[in-house]
C-alpha positions as CSV (number, residue, x, y, z in Angstrom):
1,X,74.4,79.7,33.8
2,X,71.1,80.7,34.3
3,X,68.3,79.6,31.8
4,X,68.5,83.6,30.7
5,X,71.4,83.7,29.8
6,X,71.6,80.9,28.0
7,X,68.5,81.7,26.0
8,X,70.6,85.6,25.6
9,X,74.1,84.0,24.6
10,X,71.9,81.8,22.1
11,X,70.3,84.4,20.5
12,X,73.2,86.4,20.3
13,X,75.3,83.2,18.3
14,X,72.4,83.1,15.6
15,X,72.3,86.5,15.0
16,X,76.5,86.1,14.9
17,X,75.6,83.3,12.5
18,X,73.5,85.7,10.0
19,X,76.3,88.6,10.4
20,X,78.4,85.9,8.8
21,X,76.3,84.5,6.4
22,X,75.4,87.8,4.9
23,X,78.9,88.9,3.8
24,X,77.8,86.1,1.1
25,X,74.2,86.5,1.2
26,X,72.2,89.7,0.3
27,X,69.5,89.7,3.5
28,X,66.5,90.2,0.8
29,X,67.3,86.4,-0.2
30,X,67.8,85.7,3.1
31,X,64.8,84.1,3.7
32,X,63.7,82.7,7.7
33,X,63.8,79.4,6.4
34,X,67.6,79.8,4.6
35,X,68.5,81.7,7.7
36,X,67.8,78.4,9.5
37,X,69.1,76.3,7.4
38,X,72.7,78.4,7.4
39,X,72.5,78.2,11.0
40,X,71.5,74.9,11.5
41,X,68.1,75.4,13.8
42,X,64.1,75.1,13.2
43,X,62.3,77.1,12.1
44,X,60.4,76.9,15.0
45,X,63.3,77.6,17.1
46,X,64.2,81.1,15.0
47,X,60.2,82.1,16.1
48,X,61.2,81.3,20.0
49,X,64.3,83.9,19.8
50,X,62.5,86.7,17.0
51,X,59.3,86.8,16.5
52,X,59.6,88.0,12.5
53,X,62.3,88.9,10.4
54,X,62.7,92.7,11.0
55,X,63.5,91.7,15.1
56,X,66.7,90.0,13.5
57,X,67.3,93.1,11.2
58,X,67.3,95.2,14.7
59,X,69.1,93.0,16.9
60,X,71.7,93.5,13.8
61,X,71.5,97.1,13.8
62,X,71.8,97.3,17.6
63,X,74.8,95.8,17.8
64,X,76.8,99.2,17.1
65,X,75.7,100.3,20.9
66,X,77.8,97.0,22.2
67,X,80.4,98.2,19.8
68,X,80.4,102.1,21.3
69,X,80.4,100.8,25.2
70,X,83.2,98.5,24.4
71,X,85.7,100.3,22.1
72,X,85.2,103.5,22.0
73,X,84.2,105.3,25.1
74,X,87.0,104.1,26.5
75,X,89.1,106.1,24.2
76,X,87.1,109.6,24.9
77,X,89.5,110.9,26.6
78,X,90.4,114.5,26.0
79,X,90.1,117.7,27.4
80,X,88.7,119.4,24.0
81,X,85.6,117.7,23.2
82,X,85.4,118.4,19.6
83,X,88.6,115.8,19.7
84,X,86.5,113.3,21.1
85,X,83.9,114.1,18.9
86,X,86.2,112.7,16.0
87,X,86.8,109.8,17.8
88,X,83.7,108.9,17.9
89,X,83.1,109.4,14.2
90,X,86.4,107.4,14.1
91,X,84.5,104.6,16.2
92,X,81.4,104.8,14.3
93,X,84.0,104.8,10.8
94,X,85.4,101.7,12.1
95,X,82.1,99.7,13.0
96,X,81.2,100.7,9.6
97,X,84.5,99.2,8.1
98,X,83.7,95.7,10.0
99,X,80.7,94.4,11.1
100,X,78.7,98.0,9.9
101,X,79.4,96.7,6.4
102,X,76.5,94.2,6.6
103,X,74.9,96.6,8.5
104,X,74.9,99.4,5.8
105,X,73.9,97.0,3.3
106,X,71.1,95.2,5.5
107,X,70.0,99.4,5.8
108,X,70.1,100.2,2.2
109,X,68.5,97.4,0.8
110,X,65.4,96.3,2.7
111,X,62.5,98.1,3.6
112,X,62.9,97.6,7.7
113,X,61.0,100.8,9.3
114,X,62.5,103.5,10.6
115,X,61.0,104.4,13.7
116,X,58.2,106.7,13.4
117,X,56.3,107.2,16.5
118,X,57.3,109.1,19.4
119,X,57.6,106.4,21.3
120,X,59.9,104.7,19.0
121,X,61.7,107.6,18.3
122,X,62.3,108.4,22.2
123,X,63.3,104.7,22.4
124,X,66.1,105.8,19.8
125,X,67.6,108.1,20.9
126,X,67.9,106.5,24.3
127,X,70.1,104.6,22.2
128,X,74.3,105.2,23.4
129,X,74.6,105.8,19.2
130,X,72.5,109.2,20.3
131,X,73.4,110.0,23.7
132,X,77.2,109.5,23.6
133,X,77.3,112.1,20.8
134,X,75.1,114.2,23.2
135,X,77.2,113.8,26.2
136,X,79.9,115.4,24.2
137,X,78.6,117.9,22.4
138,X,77.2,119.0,26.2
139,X,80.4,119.1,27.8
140,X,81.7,121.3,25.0
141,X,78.9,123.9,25.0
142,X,79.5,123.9,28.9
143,X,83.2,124.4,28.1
144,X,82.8,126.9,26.0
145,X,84.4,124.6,23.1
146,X,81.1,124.7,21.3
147,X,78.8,127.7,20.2
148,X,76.6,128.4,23.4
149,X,73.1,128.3,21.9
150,X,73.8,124.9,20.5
151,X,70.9,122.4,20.4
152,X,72.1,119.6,21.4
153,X,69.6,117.2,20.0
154,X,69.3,118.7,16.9
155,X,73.0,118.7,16.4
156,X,72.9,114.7,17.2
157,X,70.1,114.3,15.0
158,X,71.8,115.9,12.3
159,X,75.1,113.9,13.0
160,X,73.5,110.5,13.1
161,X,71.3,111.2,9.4
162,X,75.2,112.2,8.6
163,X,76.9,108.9,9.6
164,X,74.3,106.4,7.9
165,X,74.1,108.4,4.9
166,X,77.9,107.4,5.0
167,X,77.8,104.1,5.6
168,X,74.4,103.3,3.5
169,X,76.6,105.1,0.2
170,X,79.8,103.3,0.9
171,X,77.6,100.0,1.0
172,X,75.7,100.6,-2.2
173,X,78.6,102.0,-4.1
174,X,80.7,98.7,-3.2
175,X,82.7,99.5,-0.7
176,X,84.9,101.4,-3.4
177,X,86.6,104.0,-1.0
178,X,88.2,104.4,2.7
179,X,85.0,104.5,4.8
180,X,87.2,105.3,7.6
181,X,88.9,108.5,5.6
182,X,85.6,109.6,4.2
183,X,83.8,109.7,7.8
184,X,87.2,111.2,9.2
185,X,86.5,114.3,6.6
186,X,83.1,114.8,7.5
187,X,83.7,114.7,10.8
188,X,86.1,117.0,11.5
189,X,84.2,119.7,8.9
190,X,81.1,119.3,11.5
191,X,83.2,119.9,14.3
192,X,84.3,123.1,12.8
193,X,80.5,123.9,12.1
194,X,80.3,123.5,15.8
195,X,82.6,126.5,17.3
């Protein structure tokens, strides 16, 4: 294994590590130095893989790409796109229900900046979270499945505000409610918006 990819896989086992820790942990207390001391490295070695706290908070938000590559393109599948359009809701419901619970908390109670430039913002939505929505909704305004003056961006915009606004209320009310039914609602109300 090259020196890389062991430096990748490393980096990628602390921030596993935090994941962890914060389902007991609420990541304002999580300081750098209790972060190291929950996973067992320096200090100095937590500055070699992020170079401040908020790189750790995005490496843990970024991690619902891996999650859309992995389990959930493979399952949009059908012909009618506003069906795979659920499923990806369903996928994003799911991540929420897991991992996205940290994540929705990490989200809704620190200050970490959203981006704000165009350049960040372009880096967003380069982002599979934005452009497998857009894929979709594409194919069905080319299908006719979707209305034919449909702004795709602004639509995936709209969707993604949608789907954290989920997962951030979930998280601060407690996890109280189905996540996964809630999400499941909404998203098959914005399909309908859609034709």
């Amino acid at each position: 294994m090259s020196q890389t990819a062991k430096s990748i896989k490393k980096r990628s086992e602390l921030v596993d590590q935090v994941i962890a820790m914060l389902h007991t942990f609420d990541f304002q207390e999580a300081t750098v130095r209790k972060i190291c001391e929950v996973t067992h490295i320096s200090v100095g070695t937590f500055y070699h893989y992020f170079h401040e706290k908020n790189d750790l908070i995005a490496e843990i938000l970024g991690r619902i790409d891996i999650y859309l590559a992995k389990q959930v393109m493979p399952r949009l599948t059908h012909e009618d796109e506003a069906v795979n359009l659920v499923e990806f809701g369903s996928g994003f419901a799911q991540y929420t229900n897991g991992i996205g619970s940290v994540t929705g908390s990490v989200i809704s109670r620190t200050e970490f900046p959203l981006p704000s430039t165009p350049d960040t913002i372009r880096a967003e939505h380069e982002r599979l979270l934005y452009t497998l929505p857009a894929a979709i909704l594409r194919r069905g305004r080319e299908k006719g499945q979707f209305y034919a003056e449909l702004d795709v961006e602004e639509a995936v915009d709209q969707l993604i505000i949608a789907l954290r606004g989920h997962a951030m209320e979930w998280s601060r009310r407690g996890r109280v409610y189905n996540i996964e039914e809630k999400i499941l609602s909404f998203m098959r109300l914005y399909c309908r918006m859609l034709k």
